[in-house]
N, CA, C and O atoms as a GROMACS GRO file, in nm:
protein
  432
    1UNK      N    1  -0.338   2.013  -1.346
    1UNK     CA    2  -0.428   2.111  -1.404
    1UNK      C    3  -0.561   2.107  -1.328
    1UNK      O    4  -0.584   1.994  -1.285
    2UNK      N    5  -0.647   2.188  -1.303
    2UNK     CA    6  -0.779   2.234  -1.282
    2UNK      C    7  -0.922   2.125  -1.296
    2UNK      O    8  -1.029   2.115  -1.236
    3UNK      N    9  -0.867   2.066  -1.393
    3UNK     CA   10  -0.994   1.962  -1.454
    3UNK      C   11  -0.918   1.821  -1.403
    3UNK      O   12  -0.980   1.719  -1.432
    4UNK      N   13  -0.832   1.808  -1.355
    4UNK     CA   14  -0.775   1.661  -1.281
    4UNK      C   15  -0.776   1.688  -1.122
    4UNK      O   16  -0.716   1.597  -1.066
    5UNK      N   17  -0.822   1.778  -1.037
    5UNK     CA   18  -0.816   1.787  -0.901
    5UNK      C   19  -0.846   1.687  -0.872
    5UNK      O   20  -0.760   1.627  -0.807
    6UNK      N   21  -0.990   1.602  -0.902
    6UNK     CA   22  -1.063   1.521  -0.833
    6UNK      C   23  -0.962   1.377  -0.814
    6UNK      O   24  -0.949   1.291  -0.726
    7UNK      N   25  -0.885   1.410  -0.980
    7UNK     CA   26  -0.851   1.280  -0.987
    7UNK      C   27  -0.722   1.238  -0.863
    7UNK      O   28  -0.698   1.123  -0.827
    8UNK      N   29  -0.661   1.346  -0.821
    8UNK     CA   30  -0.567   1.342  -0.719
    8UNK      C   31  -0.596   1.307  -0.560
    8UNK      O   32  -0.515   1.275  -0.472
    9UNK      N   33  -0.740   1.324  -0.553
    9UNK     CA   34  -0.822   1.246  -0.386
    9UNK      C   35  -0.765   1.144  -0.386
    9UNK      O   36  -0.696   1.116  -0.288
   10UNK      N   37  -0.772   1.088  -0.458
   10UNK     CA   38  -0.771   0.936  -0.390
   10UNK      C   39  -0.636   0.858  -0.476
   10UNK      O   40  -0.583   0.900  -0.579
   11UNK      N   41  -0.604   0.749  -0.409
   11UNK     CA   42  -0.463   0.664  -0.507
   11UNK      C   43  -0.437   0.529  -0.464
   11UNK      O   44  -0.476   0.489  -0.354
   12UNK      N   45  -0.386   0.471  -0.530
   12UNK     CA   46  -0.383   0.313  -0.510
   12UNK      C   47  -0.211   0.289  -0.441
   12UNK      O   48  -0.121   0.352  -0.495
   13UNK      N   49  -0.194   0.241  -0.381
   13UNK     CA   50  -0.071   0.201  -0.293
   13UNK      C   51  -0.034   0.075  -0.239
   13UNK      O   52  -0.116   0.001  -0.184
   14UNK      N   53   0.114   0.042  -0.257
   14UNK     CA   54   0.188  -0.121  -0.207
   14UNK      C   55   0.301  -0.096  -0.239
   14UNK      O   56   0.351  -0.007  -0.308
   15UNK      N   57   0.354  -0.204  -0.170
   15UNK     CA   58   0.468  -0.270  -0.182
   15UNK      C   59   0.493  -0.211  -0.356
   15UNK      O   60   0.550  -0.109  -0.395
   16UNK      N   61   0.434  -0.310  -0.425
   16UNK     CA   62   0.483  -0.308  -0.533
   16UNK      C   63   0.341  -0.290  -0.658
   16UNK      O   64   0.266  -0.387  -0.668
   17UNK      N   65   0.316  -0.172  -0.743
   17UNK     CA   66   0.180  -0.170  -0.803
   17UNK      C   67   0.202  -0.189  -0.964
   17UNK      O   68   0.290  -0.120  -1.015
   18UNK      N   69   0.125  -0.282  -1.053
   18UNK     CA   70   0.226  -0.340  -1.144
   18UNK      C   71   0.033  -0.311  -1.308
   18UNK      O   72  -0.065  -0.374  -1.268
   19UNK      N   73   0.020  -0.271  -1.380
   19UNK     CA   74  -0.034  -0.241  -1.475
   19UNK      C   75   0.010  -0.301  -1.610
   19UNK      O   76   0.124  -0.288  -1.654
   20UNK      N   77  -0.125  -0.391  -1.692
   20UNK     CA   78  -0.087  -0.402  -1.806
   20UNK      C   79  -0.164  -0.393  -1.912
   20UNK      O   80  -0.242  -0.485  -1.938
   21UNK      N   81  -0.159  -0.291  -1.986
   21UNK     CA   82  -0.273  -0.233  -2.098
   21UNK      C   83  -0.211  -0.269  -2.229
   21UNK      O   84  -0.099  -0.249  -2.276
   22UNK      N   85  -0.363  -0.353  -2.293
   22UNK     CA   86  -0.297  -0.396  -2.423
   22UNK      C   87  -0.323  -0.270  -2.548
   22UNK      O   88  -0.429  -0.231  -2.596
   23UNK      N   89  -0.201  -0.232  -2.575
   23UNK     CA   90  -0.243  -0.115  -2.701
   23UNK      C   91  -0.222  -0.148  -2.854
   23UNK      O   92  -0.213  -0.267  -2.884
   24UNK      N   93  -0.216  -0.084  -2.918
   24UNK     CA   94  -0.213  -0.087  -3.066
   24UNK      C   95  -0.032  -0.079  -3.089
   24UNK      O   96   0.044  -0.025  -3.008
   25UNK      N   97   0.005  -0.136  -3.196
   25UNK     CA   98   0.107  -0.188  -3.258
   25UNK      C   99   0.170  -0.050  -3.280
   25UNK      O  100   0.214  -0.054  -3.395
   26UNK      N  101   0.194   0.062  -3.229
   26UNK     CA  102   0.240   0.186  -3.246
   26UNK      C  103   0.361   0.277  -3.145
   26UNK      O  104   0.447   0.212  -3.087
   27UNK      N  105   0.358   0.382  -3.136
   27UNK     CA  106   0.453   0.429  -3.010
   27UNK      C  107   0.353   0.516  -2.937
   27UNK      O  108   0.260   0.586  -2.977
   28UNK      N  109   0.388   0.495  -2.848
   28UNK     CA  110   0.295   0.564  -2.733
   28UNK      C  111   0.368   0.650  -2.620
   28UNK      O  112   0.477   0.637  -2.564
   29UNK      N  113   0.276   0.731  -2.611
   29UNK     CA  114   0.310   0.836  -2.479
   29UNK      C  115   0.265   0.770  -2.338
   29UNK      O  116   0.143   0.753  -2.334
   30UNK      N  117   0.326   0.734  -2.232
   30UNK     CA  118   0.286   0.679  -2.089
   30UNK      C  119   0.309   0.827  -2.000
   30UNK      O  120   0.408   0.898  -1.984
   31UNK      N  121   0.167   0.836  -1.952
   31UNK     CA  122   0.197   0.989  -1.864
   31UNK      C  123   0.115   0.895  -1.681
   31UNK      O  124   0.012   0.829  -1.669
   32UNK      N  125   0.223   0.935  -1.573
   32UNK     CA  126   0.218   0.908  -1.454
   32UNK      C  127   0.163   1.010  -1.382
   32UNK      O  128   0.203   1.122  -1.410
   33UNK      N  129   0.070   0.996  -1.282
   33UNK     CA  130   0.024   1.103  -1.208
   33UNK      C  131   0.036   1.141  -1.056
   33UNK      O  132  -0.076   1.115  -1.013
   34UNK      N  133   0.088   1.173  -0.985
   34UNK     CA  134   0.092   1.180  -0.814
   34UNK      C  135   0.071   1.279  -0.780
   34UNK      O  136   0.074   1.385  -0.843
   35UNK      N  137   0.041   1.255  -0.653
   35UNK     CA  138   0.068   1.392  -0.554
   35UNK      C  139   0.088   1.322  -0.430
   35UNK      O  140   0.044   1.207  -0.428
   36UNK      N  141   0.137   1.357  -0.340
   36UNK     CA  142   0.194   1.326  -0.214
   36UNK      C  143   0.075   1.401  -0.108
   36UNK      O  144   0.085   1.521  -0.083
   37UNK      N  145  -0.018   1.332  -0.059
   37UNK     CA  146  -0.163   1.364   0.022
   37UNK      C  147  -0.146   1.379   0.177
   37UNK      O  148  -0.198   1.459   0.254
   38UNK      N  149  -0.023   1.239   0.206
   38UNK     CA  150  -0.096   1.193   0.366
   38UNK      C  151   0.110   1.186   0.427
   38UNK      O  152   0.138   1.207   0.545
   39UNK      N  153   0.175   1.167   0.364
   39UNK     CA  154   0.312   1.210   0.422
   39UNK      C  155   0.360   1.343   0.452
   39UNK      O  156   0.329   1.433   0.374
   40UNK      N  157   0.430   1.369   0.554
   40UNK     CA  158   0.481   1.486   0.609
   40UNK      C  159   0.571   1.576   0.526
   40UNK      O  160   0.577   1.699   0.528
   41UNK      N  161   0.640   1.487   0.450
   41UNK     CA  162   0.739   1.534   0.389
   41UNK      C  163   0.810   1.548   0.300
   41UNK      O  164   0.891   1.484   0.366
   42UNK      N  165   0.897   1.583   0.150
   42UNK     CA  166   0.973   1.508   0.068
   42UNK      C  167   1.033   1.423   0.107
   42UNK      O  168   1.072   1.420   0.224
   43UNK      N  169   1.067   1.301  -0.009
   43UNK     CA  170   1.147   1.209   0.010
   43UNK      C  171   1.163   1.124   0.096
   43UNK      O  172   1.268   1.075   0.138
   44UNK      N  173   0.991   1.094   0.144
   44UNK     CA  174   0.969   0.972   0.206
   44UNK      C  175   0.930   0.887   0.151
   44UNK      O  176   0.952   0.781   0.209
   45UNK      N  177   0.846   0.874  -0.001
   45UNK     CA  178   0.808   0.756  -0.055
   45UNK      C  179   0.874   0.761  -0.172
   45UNK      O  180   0.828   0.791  -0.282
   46UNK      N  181   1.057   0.709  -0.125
   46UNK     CA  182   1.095   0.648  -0.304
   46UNK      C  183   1.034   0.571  -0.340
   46UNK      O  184   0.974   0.498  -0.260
   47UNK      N  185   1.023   0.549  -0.509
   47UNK     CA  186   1.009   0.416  -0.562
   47UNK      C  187   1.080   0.417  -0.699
   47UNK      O  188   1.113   0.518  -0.761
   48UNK      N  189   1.104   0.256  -0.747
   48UNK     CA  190   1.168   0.257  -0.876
   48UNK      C  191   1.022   0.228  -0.967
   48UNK      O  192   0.933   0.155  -0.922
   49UNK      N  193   1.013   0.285  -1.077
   49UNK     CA  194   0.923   0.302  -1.174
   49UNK      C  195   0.949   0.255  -1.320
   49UNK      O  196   0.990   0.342  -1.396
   50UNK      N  197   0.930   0.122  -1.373
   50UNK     CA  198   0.949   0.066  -1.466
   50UNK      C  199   0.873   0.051  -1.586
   50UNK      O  200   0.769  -0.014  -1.573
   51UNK      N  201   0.898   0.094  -1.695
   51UNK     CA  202   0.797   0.044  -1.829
   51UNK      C  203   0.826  -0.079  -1.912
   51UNK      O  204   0.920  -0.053  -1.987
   52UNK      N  205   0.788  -0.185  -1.925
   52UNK     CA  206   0.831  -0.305  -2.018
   52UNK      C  207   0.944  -0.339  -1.982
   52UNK      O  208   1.038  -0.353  -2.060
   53UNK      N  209   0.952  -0.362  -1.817
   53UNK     CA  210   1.084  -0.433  -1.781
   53UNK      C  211   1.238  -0.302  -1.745
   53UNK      O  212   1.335  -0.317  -1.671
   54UNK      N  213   1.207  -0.213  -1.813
   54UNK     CA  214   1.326  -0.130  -1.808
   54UNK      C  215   1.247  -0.012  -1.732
   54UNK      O  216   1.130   0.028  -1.741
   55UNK      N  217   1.406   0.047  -1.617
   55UNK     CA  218   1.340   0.109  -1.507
   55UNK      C  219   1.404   0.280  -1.550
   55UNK      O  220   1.516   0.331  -1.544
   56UNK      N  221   1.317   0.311  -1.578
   56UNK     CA  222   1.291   0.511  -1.628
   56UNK      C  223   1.340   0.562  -1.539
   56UNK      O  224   1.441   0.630  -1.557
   57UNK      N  225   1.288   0.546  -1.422
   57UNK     CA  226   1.325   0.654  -1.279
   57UNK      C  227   1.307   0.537  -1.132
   57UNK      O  228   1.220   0.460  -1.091
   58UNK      N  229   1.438   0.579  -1.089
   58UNK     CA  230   1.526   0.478  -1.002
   58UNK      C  231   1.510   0.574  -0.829
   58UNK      O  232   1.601   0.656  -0.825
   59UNK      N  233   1.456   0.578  -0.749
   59UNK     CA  234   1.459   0.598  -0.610
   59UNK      C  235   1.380   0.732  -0.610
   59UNK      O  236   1.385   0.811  -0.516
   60UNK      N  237   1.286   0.757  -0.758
   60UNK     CA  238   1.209   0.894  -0.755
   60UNK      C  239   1.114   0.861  -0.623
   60UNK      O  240   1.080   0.759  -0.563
   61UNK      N  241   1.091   0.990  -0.610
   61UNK     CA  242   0.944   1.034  -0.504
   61UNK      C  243   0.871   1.153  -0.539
   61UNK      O  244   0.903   1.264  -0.582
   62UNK      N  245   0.750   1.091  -0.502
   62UNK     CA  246   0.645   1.281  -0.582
   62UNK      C  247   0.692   1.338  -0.529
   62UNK      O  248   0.801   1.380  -0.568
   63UNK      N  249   0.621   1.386  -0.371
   63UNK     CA  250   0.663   1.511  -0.346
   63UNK      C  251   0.821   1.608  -0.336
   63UNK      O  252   0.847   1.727  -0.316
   64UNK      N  253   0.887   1.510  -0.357
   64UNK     CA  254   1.038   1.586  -0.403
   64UNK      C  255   1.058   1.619  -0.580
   64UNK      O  256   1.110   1.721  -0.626
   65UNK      N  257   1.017   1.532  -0.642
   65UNK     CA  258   0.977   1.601  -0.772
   65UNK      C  259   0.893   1.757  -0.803
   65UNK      O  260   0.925   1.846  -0.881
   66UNK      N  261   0.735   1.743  -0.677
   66UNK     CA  262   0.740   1.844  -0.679
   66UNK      C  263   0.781   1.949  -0.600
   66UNK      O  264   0.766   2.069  -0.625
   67UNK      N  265   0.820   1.913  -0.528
   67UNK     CA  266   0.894   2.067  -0.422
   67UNK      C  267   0.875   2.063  -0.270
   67UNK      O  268   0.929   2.097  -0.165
   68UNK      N  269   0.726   1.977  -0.339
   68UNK     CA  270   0.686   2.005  -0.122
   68UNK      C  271   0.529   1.921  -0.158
   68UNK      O  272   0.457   1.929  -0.257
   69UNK      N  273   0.517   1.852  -0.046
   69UNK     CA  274   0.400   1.762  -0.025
   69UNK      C  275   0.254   1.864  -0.079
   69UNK      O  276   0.260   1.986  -0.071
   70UNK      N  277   0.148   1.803  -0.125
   70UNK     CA  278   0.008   1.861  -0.156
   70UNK      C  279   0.029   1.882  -0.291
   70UNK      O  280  -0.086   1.882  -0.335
   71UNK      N  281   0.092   1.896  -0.369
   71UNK     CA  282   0.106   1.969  -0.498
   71UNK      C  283   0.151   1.817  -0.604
   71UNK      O  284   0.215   1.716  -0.570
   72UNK      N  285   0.090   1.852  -0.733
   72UNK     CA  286   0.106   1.736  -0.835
   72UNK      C  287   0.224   1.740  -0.910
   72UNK      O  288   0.274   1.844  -0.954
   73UNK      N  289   0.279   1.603  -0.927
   73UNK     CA  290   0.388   1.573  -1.024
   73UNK      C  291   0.362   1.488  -1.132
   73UNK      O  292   0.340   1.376  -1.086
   74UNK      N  293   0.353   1.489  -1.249
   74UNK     CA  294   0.313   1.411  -1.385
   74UNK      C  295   0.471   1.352  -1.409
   74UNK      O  296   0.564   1.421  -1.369
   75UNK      N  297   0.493   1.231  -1.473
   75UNK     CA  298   0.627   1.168  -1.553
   75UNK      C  299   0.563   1.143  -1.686
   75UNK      O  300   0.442   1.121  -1.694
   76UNK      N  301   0.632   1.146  -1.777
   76UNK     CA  302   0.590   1.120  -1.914
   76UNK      C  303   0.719   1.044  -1.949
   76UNK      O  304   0.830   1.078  -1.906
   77UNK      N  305   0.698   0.941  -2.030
   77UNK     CA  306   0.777   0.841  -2.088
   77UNK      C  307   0.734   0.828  -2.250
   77UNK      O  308   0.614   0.813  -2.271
   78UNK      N  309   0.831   0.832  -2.373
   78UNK     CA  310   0.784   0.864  -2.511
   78UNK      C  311   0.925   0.847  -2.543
   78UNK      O  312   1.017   0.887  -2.471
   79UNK      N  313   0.935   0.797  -2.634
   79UNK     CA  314   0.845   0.698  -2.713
   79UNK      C  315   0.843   0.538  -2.643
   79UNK      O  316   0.952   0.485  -2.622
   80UNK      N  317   0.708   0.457  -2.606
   80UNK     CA  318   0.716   0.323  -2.554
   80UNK      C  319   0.653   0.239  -2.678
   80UNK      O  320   0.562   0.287  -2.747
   81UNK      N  321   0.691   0.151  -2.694
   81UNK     CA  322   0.647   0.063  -2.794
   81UNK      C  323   0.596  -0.071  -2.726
   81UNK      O  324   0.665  -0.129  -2.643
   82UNK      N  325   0.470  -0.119  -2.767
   82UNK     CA  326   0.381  -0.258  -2.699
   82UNK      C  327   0.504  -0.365  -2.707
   82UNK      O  328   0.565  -0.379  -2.813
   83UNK      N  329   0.549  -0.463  -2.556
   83UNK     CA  330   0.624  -0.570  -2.593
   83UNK      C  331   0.544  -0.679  -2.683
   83UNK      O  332   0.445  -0.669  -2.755
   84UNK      N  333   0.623  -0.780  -2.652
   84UNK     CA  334   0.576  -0.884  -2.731
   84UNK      C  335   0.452  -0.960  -2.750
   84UNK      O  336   0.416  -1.017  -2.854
   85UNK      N  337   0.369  -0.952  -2.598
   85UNK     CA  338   0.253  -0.940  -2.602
   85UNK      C  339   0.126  -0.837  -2.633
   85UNK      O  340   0.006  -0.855  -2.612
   86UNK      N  341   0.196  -0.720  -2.691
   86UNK     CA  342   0.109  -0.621  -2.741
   86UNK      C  343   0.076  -0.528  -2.630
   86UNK      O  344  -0.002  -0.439  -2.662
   87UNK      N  345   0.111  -0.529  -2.524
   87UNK     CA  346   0.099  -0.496  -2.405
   87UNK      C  347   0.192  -0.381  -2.339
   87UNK      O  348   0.304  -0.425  -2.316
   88UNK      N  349   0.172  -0.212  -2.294
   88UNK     CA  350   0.240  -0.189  -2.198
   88UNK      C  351   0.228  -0.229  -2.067
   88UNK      O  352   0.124  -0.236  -2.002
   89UNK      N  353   0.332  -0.255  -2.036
   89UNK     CA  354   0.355  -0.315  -1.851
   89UNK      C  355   0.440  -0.160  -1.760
   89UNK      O  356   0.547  -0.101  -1.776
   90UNK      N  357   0.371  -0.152  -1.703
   90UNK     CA  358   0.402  -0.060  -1.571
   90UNK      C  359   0.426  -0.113  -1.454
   90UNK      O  360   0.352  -0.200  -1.407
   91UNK      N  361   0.532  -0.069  -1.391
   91UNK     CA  362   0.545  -0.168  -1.276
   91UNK      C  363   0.613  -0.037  -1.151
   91UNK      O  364   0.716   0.027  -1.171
   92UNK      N  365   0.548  -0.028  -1.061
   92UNK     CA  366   0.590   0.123  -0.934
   92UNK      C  367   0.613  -0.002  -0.813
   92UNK      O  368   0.535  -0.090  -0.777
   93UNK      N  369   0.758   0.029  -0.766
   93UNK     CA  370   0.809  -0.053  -0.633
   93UNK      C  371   0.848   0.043  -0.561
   93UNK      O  372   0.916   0.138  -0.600
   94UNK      N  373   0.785   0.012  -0.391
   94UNK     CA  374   0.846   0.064  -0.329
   94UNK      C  375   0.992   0.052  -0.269
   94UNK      O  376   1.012  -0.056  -0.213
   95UNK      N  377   1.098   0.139  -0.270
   95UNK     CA  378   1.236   0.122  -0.220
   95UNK      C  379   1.284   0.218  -0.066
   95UNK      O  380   1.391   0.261  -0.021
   96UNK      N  381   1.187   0.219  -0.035
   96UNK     CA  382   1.175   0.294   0.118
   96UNK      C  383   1.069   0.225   0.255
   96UNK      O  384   1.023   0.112   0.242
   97UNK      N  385   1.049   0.288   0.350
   97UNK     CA  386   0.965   0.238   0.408
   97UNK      C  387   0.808   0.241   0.370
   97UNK      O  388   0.729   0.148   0.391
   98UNK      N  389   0.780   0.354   0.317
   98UNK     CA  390   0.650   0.360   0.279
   98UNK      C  391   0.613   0.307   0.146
   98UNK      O  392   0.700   0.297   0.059
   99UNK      N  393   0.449   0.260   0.116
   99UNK     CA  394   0.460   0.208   0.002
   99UNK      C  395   0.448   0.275  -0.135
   99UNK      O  396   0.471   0.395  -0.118
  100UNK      N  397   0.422   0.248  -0.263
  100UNK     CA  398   0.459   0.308  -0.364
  100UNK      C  399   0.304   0.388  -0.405
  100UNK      O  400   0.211   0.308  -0.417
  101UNK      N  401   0.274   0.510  -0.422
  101UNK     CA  402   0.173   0.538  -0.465
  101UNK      C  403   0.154   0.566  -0.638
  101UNK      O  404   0.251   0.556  -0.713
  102UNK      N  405   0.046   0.592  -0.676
  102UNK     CA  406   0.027   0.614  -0.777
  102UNK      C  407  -0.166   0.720  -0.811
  102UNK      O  408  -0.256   0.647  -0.769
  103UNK      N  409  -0.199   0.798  -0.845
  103UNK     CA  410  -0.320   0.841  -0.833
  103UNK      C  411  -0.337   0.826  -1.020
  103UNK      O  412  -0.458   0.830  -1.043
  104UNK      N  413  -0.272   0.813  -1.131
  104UNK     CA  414  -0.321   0.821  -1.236
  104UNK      C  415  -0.188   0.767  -1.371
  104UNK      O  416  -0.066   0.788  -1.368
  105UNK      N  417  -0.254   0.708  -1.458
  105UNK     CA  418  -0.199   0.669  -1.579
  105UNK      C  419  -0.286   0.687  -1.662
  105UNK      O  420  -0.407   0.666  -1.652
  106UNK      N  421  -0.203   0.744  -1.785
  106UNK     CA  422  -0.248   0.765  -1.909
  106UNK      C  423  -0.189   0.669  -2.000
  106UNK      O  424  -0.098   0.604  -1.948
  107UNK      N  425  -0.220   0.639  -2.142
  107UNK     CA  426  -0.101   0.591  -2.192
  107UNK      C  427  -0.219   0.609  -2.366
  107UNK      O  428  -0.319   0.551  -2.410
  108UNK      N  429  -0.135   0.715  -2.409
  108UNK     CA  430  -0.180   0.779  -2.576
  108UNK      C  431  -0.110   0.734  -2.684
  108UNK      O  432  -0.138   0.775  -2.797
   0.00000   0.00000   0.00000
């Protein structure tokens, strides 16, 4: 959307990029943010994308989610519930040559 451009400049990237936010005892919405900036092409940066140990989306890549490099792809995951430490854990691995990006997380 219009009011998140800025947030798509810039993004954090590795091997493997791993998040852990402690939330409230409830179910929660986890929303993922990318865009594919500095690669040529779809389906150069798979990665497997995990919430609390269990993996949602297995060899995804933004810009093939969205169609074609420059343009944003959001994942939403619902219902997640805090593990045992009260905690969602996010965990983005790269499974290609390039590493795993990420420009934004939400988690409501």
């Amino acid at each position: 959307t219009l009011y998140d451009q800025a947030l798509y400049r810039i993004a954090r990237t590795g091997r493997v990029l791993r998040y852990r936010v402690a939330v409230a005892p409830s179910l929660h919405t986890v929303r993922l943010k990318f865009t594919e900036l500095w690669l040529a092409a779809p389906g150069q940066r798979p990665m497997d994308i995990a919430i609390n140990g269990r993996v949602w989306w297995a060899g995804w890549d933004p810009a093939a989610a969205a169609g074609q490099t420059g343009m944003a792809a959001e994942l939403r995951a619902e219902p997640v519930s805090p593990n045992g430490t009260g905690q969602i854990e996010v965990e983005l691995r790269a499974t290609g040559e390039h590493e795993a990006i990420l420009q934004g997380l939400e988690i409501e």
